[in-house]
PATOR-260713 format. One record per residue: x, y negated, z negated of N, C-alpha, C, O in turn. Coordinates in steps of 0.001 Angstrom, whole numbers, plus 500000, padded with zeros to 6 digits. Layout:
N
XYZXYZXYZXYZ ...
REM end
This chain:
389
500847501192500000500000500000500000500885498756500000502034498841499566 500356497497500511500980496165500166500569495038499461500050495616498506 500403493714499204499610492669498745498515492923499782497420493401499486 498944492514501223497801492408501608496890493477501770495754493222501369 497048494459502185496601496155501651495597495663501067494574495106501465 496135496017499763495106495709498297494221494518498261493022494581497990 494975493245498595493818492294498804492473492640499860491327492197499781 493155493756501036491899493786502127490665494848501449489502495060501794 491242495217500684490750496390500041489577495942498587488775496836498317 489520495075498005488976494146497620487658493979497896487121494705498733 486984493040497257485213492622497676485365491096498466484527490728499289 486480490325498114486556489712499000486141489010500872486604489641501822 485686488336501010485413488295502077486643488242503323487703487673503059 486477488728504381487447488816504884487588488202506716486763488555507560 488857487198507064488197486473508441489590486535509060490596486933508473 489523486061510410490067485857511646490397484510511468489548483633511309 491621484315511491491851482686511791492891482530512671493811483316512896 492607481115513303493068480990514625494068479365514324493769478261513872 495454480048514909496001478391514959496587478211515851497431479050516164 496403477065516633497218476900518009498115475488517872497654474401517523 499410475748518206500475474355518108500694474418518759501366475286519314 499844472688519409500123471711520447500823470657520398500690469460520145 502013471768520859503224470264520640503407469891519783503529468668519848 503545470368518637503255470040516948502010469921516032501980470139514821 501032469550516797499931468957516450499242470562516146499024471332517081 498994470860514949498046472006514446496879472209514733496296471218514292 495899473088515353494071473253515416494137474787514774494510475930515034 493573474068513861492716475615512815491535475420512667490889474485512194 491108477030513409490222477098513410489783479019512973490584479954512988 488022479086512567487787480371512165486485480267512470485930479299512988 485832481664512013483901481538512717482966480340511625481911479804511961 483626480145510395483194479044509363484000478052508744484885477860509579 484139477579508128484980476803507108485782477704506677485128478669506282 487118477883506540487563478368505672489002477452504940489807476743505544 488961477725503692490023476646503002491156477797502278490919478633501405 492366477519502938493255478768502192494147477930501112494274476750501440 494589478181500275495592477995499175496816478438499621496935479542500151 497686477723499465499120477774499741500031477211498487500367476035498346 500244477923497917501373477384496850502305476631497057502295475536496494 503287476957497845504517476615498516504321475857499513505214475617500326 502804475242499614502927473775500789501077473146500237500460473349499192 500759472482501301499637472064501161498559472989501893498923473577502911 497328473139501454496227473964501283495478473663502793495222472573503306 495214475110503335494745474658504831493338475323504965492712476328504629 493200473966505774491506474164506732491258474752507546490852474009508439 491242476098507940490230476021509180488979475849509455488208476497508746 488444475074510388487309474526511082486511475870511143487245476858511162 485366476087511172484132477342511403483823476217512859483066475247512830 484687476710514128484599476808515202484684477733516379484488477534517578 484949478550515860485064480052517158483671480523517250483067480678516189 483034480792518435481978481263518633481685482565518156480508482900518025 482958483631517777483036485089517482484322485169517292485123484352517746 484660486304516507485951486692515397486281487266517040485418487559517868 488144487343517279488709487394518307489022488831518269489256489187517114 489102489716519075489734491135519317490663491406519717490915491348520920 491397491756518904493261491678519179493134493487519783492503494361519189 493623493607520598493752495099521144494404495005522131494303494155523016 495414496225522018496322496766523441495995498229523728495828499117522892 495942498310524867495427499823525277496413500571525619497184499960526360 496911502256525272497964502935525848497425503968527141496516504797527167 498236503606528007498132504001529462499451505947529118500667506124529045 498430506722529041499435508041529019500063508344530333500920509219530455 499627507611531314500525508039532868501527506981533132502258506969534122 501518506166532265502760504719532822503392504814531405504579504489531438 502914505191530081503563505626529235504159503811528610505237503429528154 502962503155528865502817501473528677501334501024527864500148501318528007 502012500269527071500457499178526439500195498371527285501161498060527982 498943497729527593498550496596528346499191495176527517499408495090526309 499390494223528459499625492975528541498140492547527764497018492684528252 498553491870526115496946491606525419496661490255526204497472489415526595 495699490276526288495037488959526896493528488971525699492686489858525555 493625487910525145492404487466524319491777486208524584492360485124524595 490499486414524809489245485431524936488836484620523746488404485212522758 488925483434523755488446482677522324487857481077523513488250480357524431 486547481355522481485775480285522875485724479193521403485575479622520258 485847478093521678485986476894520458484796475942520444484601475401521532 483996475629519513482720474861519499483533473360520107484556473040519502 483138472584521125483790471626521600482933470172521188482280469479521968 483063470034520301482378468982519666483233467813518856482685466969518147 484921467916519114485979466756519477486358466919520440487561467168520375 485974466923521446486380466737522543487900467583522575488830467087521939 488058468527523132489553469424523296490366468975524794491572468999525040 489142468542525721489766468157526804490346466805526787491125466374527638 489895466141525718491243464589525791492712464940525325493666464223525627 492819465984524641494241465835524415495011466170525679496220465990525822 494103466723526665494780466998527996495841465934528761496949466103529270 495018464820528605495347463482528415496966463439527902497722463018528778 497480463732526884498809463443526353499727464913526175500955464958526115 499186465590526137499935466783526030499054468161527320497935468338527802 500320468776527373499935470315528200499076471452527256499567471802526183 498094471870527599497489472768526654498740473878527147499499474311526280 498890474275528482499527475031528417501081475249527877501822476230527932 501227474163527431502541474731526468502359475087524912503364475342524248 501100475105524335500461475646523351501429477028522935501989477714523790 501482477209521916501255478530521420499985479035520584498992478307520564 499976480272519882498672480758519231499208481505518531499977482344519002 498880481388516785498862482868516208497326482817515480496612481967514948 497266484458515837496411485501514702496201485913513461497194486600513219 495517485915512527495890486000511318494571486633510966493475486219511344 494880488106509889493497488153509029493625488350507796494385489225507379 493025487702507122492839486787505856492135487422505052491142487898505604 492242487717503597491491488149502744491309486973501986492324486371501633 490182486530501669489529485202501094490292485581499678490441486748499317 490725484518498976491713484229497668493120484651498133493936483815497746 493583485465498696495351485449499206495876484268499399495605483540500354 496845483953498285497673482885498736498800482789500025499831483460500003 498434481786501240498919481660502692500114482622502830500197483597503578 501122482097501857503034482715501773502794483979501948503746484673502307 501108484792501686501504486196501747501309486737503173502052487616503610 500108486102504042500255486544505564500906485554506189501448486206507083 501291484273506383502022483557507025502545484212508298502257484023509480 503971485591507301504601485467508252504047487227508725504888488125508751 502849487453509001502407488524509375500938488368510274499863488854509924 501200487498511621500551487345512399499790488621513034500434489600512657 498864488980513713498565490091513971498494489730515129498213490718515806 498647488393516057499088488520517142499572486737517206499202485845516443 500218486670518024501518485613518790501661485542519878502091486464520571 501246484126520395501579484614522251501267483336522635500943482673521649 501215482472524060500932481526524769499877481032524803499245481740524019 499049480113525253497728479740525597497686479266526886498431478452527431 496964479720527214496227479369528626494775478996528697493862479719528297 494643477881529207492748477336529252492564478312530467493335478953531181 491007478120530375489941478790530470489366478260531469489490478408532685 488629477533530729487570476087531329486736475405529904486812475956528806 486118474408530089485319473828529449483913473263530121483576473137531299 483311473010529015482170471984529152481706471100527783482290471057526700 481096470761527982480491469916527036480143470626525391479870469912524426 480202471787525342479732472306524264480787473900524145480560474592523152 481524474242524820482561474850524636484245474818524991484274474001525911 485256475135524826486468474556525349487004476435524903487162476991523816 487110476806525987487457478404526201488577478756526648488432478970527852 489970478994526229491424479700526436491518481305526154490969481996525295 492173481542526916493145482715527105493952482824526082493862481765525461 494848483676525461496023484236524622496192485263525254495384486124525603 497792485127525479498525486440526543499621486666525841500276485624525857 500104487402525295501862488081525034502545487081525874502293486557526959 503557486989524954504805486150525242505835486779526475506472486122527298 505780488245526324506420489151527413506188488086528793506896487647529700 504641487957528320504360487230530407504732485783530248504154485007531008 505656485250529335505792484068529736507344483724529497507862482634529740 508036484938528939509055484303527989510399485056528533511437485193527887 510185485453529687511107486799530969512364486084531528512399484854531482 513064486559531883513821486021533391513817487497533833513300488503533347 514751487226535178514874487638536140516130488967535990517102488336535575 516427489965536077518088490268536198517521490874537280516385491179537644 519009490990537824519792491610539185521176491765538856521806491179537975 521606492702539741523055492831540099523749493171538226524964493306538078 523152493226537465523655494073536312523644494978535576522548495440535257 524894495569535031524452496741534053524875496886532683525995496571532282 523765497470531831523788497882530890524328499279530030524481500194530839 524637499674528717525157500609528288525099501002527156525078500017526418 525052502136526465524654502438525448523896503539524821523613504617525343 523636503175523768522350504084523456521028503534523872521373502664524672 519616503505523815518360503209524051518201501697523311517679500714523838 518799501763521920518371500778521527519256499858521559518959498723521186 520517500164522009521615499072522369521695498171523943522440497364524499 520262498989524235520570498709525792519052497615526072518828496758526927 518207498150524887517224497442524842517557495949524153517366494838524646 517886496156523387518150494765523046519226493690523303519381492598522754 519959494318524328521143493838525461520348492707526292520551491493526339 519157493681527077518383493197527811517491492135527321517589491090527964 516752492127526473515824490535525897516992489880525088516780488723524725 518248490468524734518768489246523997519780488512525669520277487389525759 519782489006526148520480488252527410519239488180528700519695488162529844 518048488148528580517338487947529750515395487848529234514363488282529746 515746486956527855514350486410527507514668485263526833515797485139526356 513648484202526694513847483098526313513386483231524824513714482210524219 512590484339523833512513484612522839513306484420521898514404484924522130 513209483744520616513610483607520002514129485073518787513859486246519043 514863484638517556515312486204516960514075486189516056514038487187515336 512990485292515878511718485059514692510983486093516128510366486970515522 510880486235516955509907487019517664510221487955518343509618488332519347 511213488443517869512145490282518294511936490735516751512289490136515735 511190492094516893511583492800515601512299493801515884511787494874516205 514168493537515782515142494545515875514770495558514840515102496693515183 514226495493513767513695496530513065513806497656514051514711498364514493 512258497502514245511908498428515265512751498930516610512741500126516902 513368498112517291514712498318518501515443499401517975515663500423518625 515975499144516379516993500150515900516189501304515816516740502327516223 514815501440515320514833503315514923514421504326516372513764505357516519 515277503312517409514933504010518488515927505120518109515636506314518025 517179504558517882518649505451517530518513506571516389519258507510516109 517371506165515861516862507295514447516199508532515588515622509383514911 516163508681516270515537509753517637516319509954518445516641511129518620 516934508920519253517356508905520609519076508436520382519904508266521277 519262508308518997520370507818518807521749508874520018522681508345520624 521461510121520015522510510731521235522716510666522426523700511060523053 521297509894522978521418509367524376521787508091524769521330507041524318 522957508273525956523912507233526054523013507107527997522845508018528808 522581505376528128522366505591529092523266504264530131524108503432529793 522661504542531392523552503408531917522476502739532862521955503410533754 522164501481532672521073501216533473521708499858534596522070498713534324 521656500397535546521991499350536851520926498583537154519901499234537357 520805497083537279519621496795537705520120495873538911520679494789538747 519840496455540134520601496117541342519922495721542080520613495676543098 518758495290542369517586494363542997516979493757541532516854494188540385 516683492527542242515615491659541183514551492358540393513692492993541005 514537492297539125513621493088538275513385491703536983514164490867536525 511679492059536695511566491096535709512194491879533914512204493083533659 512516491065533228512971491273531940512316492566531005512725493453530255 511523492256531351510432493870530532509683494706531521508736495443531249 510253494492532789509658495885533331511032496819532912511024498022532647 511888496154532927513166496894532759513356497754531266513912498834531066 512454496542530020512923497532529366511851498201529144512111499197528469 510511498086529466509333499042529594509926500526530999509484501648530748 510674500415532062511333501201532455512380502157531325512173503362531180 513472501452530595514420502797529992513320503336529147513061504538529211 512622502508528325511393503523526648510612504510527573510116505507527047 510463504295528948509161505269529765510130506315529958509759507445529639 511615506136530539512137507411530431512239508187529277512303509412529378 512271507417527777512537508132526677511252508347526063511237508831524932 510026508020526717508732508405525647508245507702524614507380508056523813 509070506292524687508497505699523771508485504220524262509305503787525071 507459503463523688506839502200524355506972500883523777507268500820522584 506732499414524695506810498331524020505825497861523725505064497388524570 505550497861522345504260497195521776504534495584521217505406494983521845 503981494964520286503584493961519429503314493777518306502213493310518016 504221494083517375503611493830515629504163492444515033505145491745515284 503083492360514123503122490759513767503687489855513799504447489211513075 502945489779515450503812488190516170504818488915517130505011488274518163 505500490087517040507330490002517315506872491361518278505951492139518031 507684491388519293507966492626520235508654493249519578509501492922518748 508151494632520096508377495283519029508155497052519921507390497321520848 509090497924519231508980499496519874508276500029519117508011499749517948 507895500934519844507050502447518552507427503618519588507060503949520716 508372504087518602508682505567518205508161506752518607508945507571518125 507435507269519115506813508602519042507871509416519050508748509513519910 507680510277517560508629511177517237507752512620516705507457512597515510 507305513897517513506458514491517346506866515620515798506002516351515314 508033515553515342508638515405514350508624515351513097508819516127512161 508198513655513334508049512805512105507271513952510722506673515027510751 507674513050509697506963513199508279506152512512508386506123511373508853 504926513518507696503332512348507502503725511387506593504493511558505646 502934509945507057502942508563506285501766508627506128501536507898505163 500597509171506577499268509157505718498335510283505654498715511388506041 497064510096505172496007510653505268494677510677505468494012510376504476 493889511032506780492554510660506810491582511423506909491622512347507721 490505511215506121489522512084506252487956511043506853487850509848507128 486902512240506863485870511592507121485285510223506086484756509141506338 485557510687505261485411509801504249485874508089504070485549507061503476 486813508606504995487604507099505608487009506048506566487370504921506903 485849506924506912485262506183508394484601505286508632483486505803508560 484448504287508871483595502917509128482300503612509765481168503754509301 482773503938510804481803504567512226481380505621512129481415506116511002 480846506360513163480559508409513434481282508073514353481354506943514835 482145509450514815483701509615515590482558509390517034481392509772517133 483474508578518109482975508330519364483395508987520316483855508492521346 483229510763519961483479511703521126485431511709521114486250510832521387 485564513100520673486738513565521221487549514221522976487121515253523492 488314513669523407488912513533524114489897514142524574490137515053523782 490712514162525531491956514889525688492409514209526937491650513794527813 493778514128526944494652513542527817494262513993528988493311514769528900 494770513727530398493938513862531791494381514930531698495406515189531067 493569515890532417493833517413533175495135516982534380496131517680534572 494873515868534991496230515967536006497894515319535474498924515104536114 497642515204534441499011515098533940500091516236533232501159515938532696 499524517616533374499318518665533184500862518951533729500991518780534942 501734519252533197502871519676533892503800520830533223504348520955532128 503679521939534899504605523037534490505762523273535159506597524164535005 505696522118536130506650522679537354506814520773537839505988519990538309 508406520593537409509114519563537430509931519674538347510541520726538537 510121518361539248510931517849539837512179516405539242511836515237539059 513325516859539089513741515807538037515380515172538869516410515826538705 515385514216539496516008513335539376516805512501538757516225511609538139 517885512505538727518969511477537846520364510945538218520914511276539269 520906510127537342522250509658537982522526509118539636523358509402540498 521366508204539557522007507538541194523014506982541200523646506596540216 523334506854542506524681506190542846524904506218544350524774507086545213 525327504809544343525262504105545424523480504938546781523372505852547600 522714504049546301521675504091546471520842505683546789519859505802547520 521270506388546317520708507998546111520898508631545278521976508337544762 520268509646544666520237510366543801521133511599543638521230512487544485 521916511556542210523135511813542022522650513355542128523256514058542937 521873513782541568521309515113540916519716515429541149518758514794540707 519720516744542077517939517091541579518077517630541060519231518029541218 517356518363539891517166519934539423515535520062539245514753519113539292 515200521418539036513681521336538460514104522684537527514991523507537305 512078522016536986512287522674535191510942523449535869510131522913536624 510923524682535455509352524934535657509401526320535048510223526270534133 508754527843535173508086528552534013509566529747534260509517530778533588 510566529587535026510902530267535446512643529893534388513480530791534296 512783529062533992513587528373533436513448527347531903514316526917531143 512317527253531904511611526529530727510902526965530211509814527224530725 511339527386528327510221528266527965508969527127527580507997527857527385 508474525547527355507111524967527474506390525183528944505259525588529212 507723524660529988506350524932531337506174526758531199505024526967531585 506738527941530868506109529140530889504751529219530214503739529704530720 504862528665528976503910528694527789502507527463528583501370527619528137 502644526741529301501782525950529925501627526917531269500396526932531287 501899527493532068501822528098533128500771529199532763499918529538533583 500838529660531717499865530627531060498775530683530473498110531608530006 498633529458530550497091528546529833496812528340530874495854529039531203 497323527401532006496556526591532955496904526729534110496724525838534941 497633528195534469498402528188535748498798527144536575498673525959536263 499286527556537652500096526669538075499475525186538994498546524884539743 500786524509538293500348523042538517501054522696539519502087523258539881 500239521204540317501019520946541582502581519940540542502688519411539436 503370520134541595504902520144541440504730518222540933504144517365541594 505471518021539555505149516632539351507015516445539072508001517043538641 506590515232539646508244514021539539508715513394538592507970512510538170 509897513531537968510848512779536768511376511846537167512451512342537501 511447510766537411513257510003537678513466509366536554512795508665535797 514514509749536606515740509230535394516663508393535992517663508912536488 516476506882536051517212505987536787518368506003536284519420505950536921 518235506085534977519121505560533795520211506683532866521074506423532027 519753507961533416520633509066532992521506509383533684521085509533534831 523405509731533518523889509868533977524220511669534194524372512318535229 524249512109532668524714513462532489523387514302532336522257513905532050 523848515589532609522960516337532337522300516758531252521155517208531226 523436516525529872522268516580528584521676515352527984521112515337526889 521830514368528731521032513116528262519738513454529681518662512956529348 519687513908530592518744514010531468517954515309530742516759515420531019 518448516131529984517712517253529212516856516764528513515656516914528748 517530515789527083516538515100526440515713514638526616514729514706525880 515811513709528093514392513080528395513529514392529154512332514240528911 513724515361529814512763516269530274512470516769529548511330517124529849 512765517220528404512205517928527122511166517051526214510146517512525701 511596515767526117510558515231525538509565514761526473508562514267525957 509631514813528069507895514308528863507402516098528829506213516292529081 507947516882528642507490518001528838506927518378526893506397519467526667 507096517566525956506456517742524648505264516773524950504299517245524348 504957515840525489503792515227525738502858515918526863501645516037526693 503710516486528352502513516715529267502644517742529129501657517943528422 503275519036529267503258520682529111501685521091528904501128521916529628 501045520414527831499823520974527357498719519473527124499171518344526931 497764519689527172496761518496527054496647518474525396496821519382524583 496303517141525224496497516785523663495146516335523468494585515737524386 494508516572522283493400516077521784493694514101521552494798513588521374 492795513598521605492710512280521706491348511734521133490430511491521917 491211511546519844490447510850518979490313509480518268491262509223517528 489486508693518325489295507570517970488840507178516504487844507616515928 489641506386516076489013506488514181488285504922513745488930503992514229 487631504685513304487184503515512844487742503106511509487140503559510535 488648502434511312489211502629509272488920501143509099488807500185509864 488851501323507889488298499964507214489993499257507533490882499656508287 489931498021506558491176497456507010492053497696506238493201497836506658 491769497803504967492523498078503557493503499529504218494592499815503718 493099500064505000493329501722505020494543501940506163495460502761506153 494148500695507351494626500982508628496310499651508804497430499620509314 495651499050508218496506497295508145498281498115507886498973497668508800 498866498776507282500083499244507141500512500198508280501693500314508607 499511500872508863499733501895510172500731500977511559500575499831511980 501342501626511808502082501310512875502041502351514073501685503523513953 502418501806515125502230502738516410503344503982516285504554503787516397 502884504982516095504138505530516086504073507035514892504553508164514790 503313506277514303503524506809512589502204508492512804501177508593513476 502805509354512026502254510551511608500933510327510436500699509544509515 500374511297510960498714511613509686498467512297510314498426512395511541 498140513227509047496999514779508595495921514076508466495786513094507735 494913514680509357493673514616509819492627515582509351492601516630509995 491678515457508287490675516528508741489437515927508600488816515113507916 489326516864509771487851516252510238487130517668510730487757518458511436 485978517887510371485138519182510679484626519030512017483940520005512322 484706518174512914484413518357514200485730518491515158485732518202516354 486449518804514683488147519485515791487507520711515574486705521042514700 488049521407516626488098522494517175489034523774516525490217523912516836 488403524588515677489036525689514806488249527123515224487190527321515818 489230528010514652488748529298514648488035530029513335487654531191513475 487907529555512440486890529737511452485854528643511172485075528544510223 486024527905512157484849526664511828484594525494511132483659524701511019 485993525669510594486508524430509152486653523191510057486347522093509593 487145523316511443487831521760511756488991521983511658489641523016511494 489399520272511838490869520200511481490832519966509908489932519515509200 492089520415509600492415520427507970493795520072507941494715520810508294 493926518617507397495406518768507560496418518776509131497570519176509303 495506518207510035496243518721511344496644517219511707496056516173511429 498095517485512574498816516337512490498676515475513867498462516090514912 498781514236513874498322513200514861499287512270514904499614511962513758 499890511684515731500756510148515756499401509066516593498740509262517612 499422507990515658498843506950516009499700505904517545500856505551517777 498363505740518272499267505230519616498326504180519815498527503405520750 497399504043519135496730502487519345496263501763518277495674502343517365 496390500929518267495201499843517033494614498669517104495242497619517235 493273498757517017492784497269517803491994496682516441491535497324515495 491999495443516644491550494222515047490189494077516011490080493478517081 488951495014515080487806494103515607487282493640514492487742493746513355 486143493035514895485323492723513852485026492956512139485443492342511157 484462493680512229484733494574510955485623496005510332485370496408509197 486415496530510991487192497508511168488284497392511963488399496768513018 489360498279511159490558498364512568490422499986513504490365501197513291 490422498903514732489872500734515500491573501353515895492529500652516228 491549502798515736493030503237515920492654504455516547491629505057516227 493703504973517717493392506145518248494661506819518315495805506383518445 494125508170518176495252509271517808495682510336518746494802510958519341 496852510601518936497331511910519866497554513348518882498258513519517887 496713514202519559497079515187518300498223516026519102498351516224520310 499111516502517840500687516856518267500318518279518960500508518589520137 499686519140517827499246520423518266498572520238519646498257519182520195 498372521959520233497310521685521275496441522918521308495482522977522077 
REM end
């Protein structure tokens, strides 16, 4: 648990607040009045101007092995006029942070735990609303590379790349997270050429897609998550936990289904250094998948970024622990007190009597890594990959 944990956890009322700095100039705003206490400065207002509490959510794409670019909708009661400051300043050089608030928390404790951070972009207006965009900083905060290369391990190579080819500051990188790539992947040494024009984070959303793990967003700061099928449980959920009734269980696509690999690596000078393939004949997961779901049409690896053959192992071994077999995919509704410490990435024992068992119990105890979490309204919605299959 944390302060804020426990505070969300509380009878307290609990809100969305919105602040955008224009050019210095502060607008706080929330769906009512709200007045926060700040010890360590002076006590802040937000305005009860948002038409509706904002929905912070990124979606995970299992075939690009990518979160979406968040883009959030916020409409503002326009009753000072928002379009005169147009007049003296750029809305679009605005920034925006997210914040959710447990009514009595003193400010110093979420301050610096935005639940989202990013640019502003207008909308449109009229007379009675003034409506912007919020987009990730990724889409605004990039350059360009070409003609260079990188080296290392995963997470030395990742943070090579935004600390030499983003305009981000070190308050909105959480190297935290960069480093426990090396807590996994720490043995893979890769070499990444980037020899035509490439933007700043396709590149490093390119090396995490070879290694299985992705660029997300935690409070405020870019940020990795881990999938380590591995891991030690960090929590526990039961039905009992649930805001909602579960909204239909799921499973990863039938065509991502892979027993029979084609794998690519180590280019040089514009072709590919190495083919090999993995399939039931050589690999005891694609055998063990070949036997459930016979045979699959022939699917493609490239490993831009691998030079040797046991750093090209690692990464086929771990897309072949995600696609080999289809994974259950469930959606949880948790209050906030419950979900607010979860990170993308992280392990929980699950039971729930509607998984799929052979005595009829459900799942009991069955293990899941969390790969999404979205701030709505009244609940944080989070969805789960189950490890088993």
């Amino acid at each position: 648990m944390s302060v804020i944990s426990d505070a969300l956890q509380g009878n307290n009322k609990i809100y969305y607040l919105l602040e955008i700095d224009l050019e210095g100039q502060k607008l706080r705003y929330s769906t009512s009045d709200v007045h926060v206490k700040y010890a360590s400065g002076t006590d802040l207002l937000f305005k009860g101007k948002l038409r509706s509490d904002p929905v912070v959510s990124r979606a995970f794409d299992f075939r690009s092995f990518r979160y979406n670019a968040s883009v959030i909708s916020v409409s503002i009661i326009n009753d000072e006029r928002l379009q005169d400051l147009e007049m003296i300043m750029k809305i679009d050089y605005a920034t925006a942070k997210i914040w959710l608030w447990p009514e009595g928390l003193d400010w110093s404790y979420v301050i610096n735990k935005p639940i989202f951070y990013g640019a502003v972009r207008k909308r449109d207006h009229n007379q009675y609303w003034y409506s912007i965009d919020l987009i990730d900083f990724v889409s605004t905060k990039y350059d360009a590379i070409s003609d260079e290369t990188f080296t290392g391990t995963p997470a030395e190579v990742v943070k090579g790349v935004i600390d030499g080819h983003s305009s981000l500051d070190i308050s909105q990188v959480d190297y935290g997270s960069i480093w426990d790539l090396d807590s996994l992947l720490g043995s893979l040494s890769l070499s990444v050429l980037v020899d035509q024009r490439a933007d700043t984070f396709d590149v490093v959303d390119r090396i995490l897609g070879q290694c299985k793990c992705a660029r997300t967003q935690r409070h405020g700061k870019v940020s990795t998550a881990v999938f380590d099928i591995n891991a030690p449980t960090t929590y526990y959920v039961g039905k009992y936990d649930l805001e909602t009734e579960i909204d239909g269980i799921s499973a990863t696509p039938f065509e991502l289904i892979c027993n029979n690999l084609e794998v690519k690596y180590g280019p040089a000078a514009g072709a590919w250094g190495t083919t090999i393939t993995r399939d039931r004949t050589n690999n005891p997961l694609c055998r063990q998948s070949y036997a459930v779901y016979g045979p699959q049409p022939q699917r493609q690896l490239l490993l831009a970024d691998c030079d040797s053959s046991a750093d090209a192992e690692l990464c086929i071994n771990r897309h072949l622990d995600f696609f080999a077999f289809r994974h259950d995919i469930i959606p949880l509704d948790l209050p906030f007190y419950k979900a607010w410490n979860m990170l993308e990435g992280d392990v929980a024992e699950i039971t729930l009597e509607e998984g799929a068992s052979s005595g009829g119990a459900g799942w009991v105890n069955e293990k899941f890594i969390l790969v999404e979490k979205s701030f709505m309204s009244n609940f944080i919605r989070t969805r789960w990959w189950r490890i088993g299959t």
